[in-house]
C-alpha positions in Angstrom: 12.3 10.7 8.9 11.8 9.1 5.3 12.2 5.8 5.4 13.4 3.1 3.3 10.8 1.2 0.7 11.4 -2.2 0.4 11.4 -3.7 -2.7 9.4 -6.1 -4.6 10.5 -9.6 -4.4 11.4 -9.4 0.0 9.2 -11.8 1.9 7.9 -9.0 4.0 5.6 -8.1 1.1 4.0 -11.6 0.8 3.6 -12.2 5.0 0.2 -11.5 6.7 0.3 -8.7 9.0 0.3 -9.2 12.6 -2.4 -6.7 14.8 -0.6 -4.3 16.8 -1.9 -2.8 20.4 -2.0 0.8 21.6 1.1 0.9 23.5 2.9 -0.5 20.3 6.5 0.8 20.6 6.7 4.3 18.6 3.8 4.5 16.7 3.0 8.0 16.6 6.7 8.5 15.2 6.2 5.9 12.6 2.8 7.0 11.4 4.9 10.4 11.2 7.5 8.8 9.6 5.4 6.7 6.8 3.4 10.1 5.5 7.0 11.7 5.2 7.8 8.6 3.2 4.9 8.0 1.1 5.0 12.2 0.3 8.8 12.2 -0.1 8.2 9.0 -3.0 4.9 11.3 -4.1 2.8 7.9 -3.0 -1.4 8.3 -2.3 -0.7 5.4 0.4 2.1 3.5 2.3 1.4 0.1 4.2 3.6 -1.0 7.0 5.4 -4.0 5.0 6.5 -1.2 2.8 8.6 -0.2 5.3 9.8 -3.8 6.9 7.0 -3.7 9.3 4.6 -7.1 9.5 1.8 -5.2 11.2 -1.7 -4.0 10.6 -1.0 -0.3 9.6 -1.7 1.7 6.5 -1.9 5.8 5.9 -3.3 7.6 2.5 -3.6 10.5 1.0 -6.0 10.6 -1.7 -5.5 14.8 -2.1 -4.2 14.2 -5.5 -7.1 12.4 -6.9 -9.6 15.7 -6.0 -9.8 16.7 -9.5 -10.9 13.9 -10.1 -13.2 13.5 -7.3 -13.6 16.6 -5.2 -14.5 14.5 -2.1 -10.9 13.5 -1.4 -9.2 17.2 -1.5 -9.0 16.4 2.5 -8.8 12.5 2.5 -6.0 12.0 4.9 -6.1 9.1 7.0 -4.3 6.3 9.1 -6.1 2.6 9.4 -4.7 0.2 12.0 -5.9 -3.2 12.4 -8.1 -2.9 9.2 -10.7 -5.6 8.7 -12.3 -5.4 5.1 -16.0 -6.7 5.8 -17.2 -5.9 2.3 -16.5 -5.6 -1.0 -19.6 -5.2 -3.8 -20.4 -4.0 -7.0 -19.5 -4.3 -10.6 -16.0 -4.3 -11.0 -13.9 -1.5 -12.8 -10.5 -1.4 -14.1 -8.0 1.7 -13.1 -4.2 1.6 -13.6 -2.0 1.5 -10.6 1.1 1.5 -9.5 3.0 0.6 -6.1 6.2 2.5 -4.4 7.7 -1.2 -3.6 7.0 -2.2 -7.4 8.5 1.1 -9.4 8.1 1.9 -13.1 5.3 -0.9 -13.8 1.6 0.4 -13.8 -1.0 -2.5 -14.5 -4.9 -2.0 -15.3 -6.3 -3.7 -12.1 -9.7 -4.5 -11.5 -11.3 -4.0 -8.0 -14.7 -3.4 -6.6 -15.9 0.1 -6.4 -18.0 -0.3 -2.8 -16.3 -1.0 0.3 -17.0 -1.5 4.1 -14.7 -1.6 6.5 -13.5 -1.5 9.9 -10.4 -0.2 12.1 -9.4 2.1 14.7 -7.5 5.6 13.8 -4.1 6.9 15.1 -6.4 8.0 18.3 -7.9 4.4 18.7 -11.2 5.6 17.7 -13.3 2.4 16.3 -14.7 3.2 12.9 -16.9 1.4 10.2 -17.5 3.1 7.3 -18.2 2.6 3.7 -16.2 4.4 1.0 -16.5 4.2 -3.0 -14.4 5.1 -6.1 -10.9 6.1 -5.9 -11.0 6.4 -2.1 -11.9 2.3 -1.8 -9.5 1.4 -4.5 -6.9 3.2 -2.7 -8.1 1.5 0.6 -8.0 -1.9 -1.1 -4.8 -1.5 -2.4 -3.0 -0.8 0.9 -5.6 -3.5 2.5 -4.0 -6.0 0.1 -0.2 -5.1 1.4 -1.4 -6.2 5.3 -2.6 -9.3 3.8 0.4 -10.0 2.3 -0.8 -9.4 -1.4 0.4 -7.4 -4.0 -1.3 -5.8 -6.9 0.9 -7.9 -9.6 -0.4 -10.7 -7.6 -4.2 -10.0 -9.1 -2.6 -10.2 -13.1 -2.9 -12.7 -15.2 -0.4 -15.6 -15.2 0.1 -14.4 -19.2 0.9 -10.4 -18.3 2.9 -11.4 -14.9 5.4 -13.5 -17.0 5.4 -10.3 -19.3 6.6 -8.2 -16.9 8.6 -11.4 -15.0 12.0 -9.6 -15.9 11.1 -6.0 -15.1 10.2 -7.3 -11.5 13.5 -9.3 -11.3 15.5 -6.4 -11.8 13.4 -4.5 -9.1 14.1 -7.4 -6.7 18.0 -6.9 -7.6 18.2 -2.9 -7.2 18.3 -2.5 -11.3 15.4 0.5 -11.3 15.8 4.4 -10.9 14.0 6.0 -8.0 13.8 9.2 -6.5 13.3 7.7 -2.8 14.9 5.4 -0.7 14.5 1.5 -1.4 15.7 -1.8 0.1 16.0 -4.1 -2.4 15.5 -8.4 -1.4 18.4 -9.3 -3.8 21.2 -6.8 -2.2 20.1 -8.1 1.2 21.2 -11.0 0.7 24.3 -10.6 -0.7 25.6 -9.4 2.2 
């Protein structure tokens, strides 16, 4: 089932994400349900805040990037209760974007060399290190459990720039091709 992206601006975006347990309600179906999102909204990665959800979860993708980078033509994978232990080397600059933040795409600077631990959708424990466009991607979703955003990591100068472009995200004024929940509708009602 695709589910709804909530929009920049709700305070769901900004919260720091609980850790969840094995037996937490339904989480096959939402782990399901978030890769039918994200690929229905033709995202690389969906965090659980994205979808309402204050918890430790976040799937990717990265099978688009492996033109780029031939290692991720099968990098599909689901991180829950993510712990970044490690971030080094000299930073680079790539332009992203967010499903919860549509039509604005920032240069963002992040470390290319991660390491990092969680547990899969099988509860495996895993530590493992990942560069490039796979750790970028990682980080990104990372940032959304910690309740950070990417616009958060702009300069005060280029956030009030684009300050009325994300109003009107927060008030539902944006075309999308996917489902959204926008902060400013919700509470109007």
């Amino acid at each position: 089932m695709k589910l709804p992206i909530i929009a920049y601006g709700d305070p769901v975006l900004k919260r720091k994400s609980a850790a969840i347990e094995k037996d937490y309600p339904g989480l096959d179906e939402l782990i399901a349900n978030m890769f039918e999102t994200m690929y229905a909204a033709h995202g690389v990665g969906l965090a659980a805040p994205q979808v309402g959800l204050s918890i430790r979860l976040f799937v990717i993708d990265a099978s688009p990037f492996a033109d780029d980078e031939p290692s991720l033509r099968d990098f599909k994978k689901v991180f829950i209760n993510a712990q970044l232990l490690d971030e080094h080397g000299d930073k680079w600059s790539f332009n992203e974007g967010c499903l919860s933040i549509p039509d604005i795409r920032e240069d963002i600077s992040r470390f290319p060399n991660i390491r990092i631990r969680y547990v899969d959708e099988k509860w495996i424990m895993h530590e493992e290190e990942y560069t490039g466009l796979a750790a970028r991607i990682i980080q990104h979703e990372y940032d959304h459990i910690e309740g950070k955003l990417f616009t958060d990591k702009l300069s005060p100068l280029r956030k009030a720039l684009i300050k009325s472009k994300l109003d009107a995200i927060s008030r539902g004024h944006v075309t999308v091709d996917y489902r959204m929940k926008f902060p400013a509708l919700k509470r109007k009602r």
